[in-house]
MITITI-324066 format. One record per residue (C-alpha): residue number from 1; x, y, z. Coordinates in steps of 0.25 Angstrom, whole numbers, plus 5000, padded with zeros to 4 digits. Layout:
+-----+------+------+------+
:  nr :   xx :   yy :   zz :
+-----+------+------+------+
: NUM :    X :    Y :    Z :
...
+-----+------+------+------+
//
This chain:
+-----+------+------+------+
:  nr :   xx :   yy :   zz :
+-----+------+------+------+
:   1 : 5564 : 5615 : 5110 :
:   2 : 5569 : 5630 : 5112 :
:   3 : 5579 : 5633 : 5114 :
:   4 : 5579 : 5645 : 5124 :
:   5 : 5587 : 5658 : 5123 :
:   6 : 5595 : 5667 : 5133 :
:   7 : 5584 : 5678 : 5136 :
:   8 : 5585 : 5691 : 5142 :
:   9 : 5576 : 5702 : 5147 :
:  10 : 5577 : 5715 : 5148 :
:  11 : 5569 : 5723 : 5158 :
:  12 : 5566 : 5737 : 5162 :
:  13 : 5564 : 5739 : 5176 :
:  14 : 5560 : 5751 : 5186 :
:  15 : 5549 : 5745 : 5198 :
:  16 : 5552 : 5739 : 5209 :
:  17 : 5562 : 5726 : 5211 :
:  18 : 5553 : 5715 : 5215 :
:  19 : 5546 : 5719 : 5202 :
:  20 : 5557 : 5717 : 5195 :
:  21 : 5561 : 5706 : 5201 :
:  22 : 5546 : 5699 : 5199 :
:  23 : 5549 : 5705 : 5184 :
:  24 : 5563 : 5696 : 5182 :
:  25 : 5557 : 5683 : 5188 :
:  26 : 5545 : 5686 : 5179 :
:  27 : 5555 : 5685 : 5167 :
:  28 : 5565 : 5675 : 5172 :
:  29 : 5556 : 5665 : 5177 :
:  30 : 5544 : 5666 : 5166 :
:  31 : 5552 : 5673 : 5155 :
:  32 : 5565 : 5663 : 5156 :
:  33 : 5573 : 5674 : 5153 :
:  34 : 5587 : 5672 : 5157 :
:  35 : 5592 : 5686 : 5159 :
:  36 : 5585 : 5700 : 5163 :
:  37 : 5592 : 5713 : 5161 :
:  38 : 5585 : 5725 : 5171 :
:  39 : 5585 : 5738 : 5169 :
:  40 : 5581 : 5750 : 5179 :
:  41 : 5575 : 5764 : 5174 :
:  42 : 5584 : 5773 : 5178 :
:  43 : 5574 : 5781 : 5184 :
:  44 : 5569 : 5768 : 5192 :
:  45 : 5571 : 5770 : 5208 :
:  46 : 5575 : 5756 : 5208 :
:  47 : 5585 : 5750 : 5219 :
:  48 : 5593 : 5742 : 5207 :
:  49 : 5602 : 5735 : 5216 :
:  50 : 5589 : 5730 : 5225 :
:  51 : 5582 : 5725 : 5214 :
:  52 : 5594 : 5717 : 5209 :
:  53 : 5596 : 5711 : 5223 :
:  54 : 5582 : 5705 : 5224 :
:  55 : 5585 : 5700 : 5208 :
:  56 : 5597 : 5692 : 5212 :
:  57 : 5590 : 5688 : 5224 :
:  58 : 5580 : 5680 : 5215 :
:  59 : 5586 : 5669 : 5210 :
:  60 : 5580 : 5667 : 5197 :
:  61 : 5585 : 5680 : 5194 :
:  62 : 5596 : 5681 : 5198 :
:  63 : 5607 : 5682 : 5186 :
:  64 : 5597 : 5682 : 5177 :
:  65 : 5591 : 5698 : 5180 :
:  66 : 5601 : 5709 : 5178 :
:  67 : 5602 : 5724 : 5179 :
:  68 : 5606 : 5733 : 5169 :
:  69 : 5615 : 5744 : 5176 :
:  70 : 5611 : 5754 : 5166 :
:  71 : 5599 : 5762 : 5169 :
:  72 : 5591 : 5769 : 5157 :
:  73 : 5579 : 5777 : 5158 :
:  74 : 5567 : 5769 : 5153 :
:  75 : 5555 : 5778 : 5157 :
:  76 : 5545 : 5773 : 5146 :
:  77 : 5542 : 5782 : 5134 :
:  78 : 5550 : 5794 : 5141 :
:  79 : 5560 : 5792 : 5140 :
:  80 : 5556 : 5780 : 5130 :
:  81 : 5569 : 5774 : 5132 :
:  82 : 5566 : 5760 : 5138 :
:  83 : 5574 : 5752 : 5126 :
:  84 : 5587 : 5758 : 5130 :
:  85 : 5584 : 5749 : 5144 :
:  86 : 5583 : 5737 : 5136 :
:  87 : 5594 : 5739 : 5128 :
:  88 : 5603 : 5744 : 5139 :
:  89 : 5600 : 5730 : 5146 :
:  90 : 5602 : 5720 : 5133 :
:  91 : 5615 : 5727 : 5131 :
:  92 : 5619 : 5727 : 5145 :
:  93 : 5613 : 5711 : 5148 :
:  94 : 5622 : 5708 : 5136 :
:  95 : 5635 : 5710 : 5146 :
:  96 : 5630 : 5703 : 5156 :
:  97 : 5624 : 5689 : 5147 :
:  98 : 5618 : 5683 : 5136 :
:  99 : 5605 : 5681 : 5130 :
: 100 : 5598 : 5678 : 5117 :
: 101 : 5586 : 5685 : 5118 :
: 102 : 5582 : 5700 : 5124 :
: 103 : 5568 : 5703 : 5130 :
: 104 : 5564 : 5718 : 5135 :
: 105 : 5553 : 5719 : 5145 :
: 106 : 5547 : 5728 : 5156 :
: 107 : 5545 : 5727 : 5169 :
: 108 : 5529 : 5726 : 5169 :
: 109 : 5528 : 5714 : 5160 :
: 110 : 5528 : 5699 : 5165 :
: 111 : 5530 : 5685 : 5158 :
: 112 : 5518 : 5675 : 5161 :
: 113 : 5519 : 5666 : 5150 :
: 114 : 5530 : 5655 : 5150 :
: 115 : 5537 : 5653 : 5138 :
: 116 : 5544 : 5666 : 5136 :
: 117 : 5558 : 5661 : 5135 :
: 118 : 5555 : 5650 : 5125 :
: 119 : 5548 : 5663 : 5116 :
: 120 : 5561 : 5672 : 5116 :
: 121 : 5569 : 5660 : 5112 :
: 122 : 5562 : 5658 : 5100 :
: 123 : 5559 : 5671 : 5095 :
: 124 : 5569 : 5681 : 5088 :
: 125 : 5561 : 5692 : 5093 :
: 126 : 5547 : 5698 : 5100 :
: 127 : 5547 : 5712 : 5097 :
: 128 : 5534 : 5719 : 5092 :
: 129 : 5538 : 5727 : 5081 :
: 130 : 5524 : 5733 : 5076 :
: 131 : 5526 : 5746 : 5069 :
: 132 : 5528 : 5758 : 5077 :
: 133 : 5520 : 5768 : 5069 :
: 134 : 5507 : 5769 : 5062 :
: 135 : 5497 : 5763 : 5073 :
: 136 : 5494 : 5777 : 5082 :
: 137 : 5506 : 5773 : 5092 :
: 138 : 5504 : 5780 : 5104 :
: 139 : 5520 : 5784 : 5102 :
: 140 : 5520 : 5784 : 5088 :
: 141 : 5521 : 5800 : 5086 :
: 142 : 5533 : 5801 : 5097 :
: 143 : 5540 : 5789 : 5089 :
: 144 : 5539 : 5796 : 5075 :
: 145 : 5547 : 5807 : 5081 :
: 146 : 5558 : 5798 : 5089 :
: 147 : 5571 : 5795 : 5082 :
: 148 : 5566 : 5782 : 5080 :
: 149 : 5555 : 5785 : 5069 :
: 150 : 5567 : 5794 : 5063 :
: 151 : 5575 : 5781 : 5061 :
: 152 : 5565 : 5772 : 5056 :
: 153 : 5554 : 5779 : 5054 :
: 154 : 5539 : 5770 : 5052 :
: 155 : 5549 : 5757 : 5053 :
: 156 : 5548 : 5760 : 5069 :
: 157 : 5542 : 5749 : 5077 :
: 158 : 5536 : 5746 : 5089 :
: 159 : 5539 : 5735 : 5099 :
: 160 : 5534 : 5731 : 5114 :
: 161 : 5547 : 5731 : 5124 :
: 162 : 5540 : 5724 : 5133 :
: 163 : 5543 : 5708 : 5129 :
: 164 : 5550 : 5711 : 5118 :
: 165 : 5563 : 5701 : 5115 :
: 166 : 5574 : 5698 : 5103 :
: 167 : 5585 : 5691 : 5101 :
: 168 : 5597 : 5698 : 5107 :
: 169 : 5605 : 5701 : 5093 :
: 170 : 5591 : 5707 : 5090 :
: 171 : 5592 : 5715 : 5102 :
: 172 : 5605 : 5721 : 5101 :
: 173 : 5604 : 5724 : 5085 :
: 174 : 5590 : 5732 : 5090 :
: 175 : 5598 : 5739 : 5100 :
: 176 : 5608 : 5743 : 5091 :
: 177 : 5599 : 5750 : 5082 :
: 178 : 5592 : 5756 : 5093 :
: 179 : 5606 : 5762 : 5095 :
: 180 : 5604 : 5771 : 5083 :
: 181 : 5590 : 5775 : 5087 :
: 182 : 5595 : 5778 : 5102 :
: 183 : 5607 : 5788 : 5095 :
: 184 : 5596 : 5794 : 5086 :
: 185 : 5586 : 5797 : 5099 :
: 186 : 5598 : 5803 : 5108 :
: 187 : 5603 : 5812 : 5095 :
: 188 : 5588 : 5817 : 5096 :
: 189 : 5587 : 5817 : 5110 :
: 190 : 5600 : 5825 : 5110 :
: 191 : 5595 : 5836 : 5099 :
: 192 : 5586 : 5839 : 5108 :
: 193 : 5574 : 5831 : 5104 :
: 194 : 5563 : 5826 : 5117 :
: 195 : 5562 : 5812 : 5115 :
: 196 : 5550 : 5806 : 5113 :
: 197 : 5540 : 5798 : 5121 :
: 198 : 5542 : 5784 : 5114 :
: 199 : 5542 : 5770 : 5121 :
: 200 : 5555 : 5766 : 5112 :
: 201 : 5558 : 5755 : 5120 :
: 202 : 5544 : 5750 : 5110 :
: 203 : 5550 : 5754 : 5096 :
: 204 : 5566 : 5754 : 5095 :
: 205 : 5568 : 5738 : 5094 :
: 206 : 5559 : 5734 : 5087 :
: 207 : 5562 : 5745 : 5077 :
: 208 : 5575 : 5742 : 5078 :
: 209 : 5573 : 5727 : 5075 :
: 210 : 5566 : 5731 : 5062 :
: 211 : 5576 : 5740 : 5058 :
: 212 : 5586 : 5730 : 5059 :
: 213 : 5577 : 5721 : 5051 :
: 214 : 5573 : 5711 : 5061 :
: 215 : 5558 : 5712 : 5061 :
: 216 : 5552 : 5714 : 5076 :
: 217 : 5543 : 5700 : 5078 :
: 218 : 5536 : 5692 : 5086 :
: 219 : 5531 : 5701 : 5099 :
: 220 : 5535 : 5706 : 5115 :
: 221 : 5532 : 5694 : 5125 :
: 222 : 5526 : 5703 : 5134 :
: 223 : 5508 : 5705 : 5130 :
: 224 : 5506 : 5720 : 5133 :
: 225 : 5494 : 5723 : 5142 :
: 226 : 5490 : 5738 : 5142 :
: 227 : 5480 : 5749 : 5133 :
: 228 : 5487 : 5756 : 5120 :
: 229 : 5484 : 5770 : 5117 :
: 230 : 5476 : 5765 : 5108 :
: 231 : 5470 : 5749 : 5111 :
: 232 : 5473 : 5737 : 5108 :
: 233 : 5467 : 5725 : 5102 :
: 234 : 5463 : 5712 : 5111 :
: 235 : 5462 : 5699 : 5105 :
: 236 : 5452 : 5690 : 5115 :
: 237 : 5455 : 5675 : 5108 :
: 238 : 5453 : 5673 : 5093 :
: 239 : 5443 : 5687 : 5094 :
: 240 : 5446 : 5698 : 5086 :
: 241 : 5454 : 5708 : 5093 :
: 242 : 5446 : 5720 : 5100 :
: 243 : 5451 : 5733 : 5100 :
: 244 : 5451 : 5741 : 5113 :
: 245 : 5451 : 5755 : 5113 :
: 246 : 5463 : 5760 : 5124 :
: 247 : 5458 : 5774 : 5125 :
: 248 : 5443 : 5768 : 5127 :
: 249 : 5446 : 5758 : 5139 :
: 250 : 5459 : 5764 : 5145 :
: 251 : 5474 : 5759 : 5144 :
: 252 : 5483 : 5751 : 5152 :
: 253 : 5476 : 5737 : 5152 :
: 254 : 5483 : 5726 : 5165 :
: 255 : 5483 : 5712 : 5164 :
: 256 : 5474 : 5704 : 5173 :
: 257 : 5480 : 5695 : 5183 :
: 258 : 5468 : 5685 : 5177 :
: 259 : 5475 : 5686 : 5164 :
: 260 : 5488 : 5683 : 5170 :
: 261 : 5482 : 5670 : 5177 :
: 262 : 5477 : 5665 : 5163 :
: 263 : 5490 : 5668 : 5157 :
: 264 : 5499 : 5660 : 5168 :
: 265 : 5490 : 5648 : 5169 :
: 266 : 5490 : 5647 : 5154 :
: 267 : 5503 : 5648 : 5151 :
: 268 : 5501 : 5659 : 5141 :
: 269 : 5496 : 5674 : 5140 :
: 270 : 5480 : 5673 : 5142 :
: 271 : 5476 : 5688 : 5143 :
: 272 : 5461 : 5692 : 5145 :
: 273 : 5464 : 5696 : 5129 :
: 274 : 5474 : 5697 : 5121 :
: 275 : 5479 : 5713 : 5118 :
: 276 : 5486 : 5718 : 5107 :
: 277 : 5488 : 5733 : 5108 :
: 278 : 5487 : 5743 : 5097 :
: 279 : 5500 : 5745 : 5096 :
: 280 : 5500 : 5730 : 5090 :
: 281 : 5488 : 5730 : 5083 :
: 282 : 5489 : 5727 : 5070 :
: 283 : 5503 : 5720 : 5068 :
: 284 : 5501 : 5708 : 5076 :
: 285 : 5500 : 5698 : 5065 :
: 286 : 5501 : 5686 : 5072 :
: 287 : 5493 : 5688 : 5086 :
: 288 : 5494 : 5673 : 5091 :
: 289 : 5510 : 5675 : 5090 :
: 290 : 5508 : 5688 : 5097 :
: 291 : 5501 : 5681 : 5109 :
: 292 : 5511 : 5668 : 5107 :
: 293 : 5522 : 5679 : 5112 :
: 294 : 5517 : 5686 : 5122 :
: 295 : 5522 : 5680 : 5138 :
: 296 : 5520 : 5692 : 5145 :
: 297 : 5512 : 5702 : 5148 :
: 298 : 5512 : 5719 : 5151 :
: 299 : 5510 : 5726 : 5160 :
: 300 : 5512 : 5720 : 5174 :
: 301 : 5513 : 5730 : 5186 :
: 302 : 5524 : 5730 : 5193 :
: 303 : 5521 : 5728 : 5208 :
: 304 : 5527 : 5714 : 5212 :
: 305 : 5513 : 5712 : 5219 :
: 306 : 5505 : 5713 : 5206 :
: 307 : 5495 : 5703 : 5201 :
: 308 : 5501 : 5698 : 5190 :
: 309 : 5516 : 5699 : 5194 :
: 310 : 5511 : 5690 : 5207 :
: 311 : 5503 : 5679 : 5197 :
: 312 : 5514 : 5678 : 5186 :
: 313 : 5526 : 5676 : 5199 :
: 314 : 5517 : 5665 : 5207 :
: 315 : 5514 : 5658 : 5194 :
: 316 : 5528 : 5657 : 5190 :
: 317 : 5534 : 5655 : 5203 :
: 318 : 5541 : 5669 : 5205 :
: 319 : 5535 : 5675 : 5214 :
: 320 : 5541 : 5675 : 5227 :
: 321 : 5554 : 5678 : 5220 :
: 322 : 5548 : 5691 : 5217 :
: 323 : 5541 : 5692 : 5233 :
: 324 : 5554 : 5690 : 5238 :
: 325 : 5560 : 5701 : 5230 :
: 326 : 5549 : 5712 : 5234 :
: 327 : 5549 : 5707 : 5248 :
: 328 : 5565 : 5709 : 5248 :
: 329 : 5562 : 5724 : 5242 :
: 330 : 5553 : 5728 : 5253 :
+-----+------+------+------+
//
């Protein structure tokens, strides 16, 4: 039997606080996780001492879901500084309790399959650590002129935030090392050079794991849903996978509340098809393990009356909990 680990969640907020809320018992009540650390944009209008009234006032939550005091900007590519968030909040949850395992998430995402604590228990690591050049990256040209190509050069990698996880001694000897990149950025920053337009939060750990020479594996829990600059690749059964042309049919694919039926009666994740997006294509070398790790998906809308939030809380029995708390937020 498994034996399970003390796991903790990091998570970036800014909407509303029912959504929040509806976010945490999402986490705590399908993802088992035993503690969650928030963090507010600083640039959030969000009434942080409302929204942790109505977290205390769901018992399931309460003790469990913590707010970082410190509040960072994390505007996504500009400034691009969303891992500084997520470290802020393993260093700070580290004062306040123990844990084993550190997971990084959004606050558009939700776990719909069961099983996900037993997962981070018995894996080291799921970081996607593709390489971060040499596939026509949206970002690549900005990232060849960041500090963080100085430093490593072609070795950069590239990883999904959203889901990923690691052992906490992993975590802070990546955190450290981003240290170093963070001194080299604000030297730059400071001689007067503009900061590029790059997601970081997607390349600085997983770069930094490889650096320190333990090898980014396995993958991000949460399956992605949504067009790349370039397409992706869908994998419909034992087919080959078909290539889809993002420029051709448009971008910024939802899922299906069908799916999400499928996928909650089943047990398991049973999209319409399977995606893999460019960005991914071709190191996925073992696809049936890519799929064995997946628990939940992106991008969810953030309304608490949305589709999906609404059958992923009845189904697991949540849901009036997060009524309760928009109803009390008028």
């Amino acid at each position: 039997m498994t034996s399970l680990l003390r796991t903790a969640l990091s998570l970036a907020v800014h909407e509303s606080p029912p959504t929040i809320v509806d976010q945490c018992l999402n986490n705590v009540l399908v993802g088992g996780y035993d503690a969650i650390v928030l963090h507010v944009n600083v640039n959030a209008q969000l009434d942080t001492e409302l929204l942790m009234r109505l977290v205390d006032g769901v018992p399931a939550l309460r003790g469990v879901v913590r707010l970082n005091p410190a509040r960072l900007p994390t505007d996504w590519v500009a400034p691009g500084l969303l891992h500084r968030a997520h470290i802020a909040n393993f260093r700070w949850l580290k004062t306040q309790c123990a844990f084993d395992v550190f997971a990084t998430d959004a606050s558009n995402t939700l776990v719909i399959r069961p099983g996900l604590k037993e997962h981070l228990s018995t894996n080291t690591m799921g970081v996607d650590g593709i390489p971060a050049c040499g596939w026509q990256s949206m970002w690549e040209a900005n990232l060849r002129r960041d500090p963080l190509f100085e430093m490593v050069g072609e070795a950069c990698r590239r990883n999904q935030i959203e889901g990923m996880f690691m052992r906490t001694a992993l975590f802070e000897q990546a955190a450290a090392w981003i240290d170093g990149y963070e001194e080299r950025y604000e030297a730059a920053i400071a001689a007067g050079r503009e900061p590029e337009k790059v997601p970081r939060e997607e390349y600085v750990f997983s770069t930094a794991l490889a650096q320190l020479g333990h090898e980014p594996q396995g993958t991000a829990y949460m399956m992605m849903r949504q067009g790349s600059a370039l397409g992706w690749h869908s994998f419909v059964g034992d087919q080959p996978p078909v290539w889809h042309n993002a420029l051709a049919v448009g971008q910024g694919f939802s899922w299906e509340p069908l799916e999400i039926e499928r996928s909650l009666a089943a047990g398991r994740l049973m999209p319409l098809f399977w995606e893999v997006l460019a960005d991914h294509v071709p190191p996925i070398p073992d696809f049936a393990a890519y799929k064995a790790g997946k628990f939940g998906i992106k991008r969810v809308h953030r309304p608490v009356d949305d589709p999906i939030r609404r059958l992923v809380g009845d189904h697991y029995g949540y849901r009036q909990w997060t009524l309760e708390a928009s109803a009390l937020h008028g």
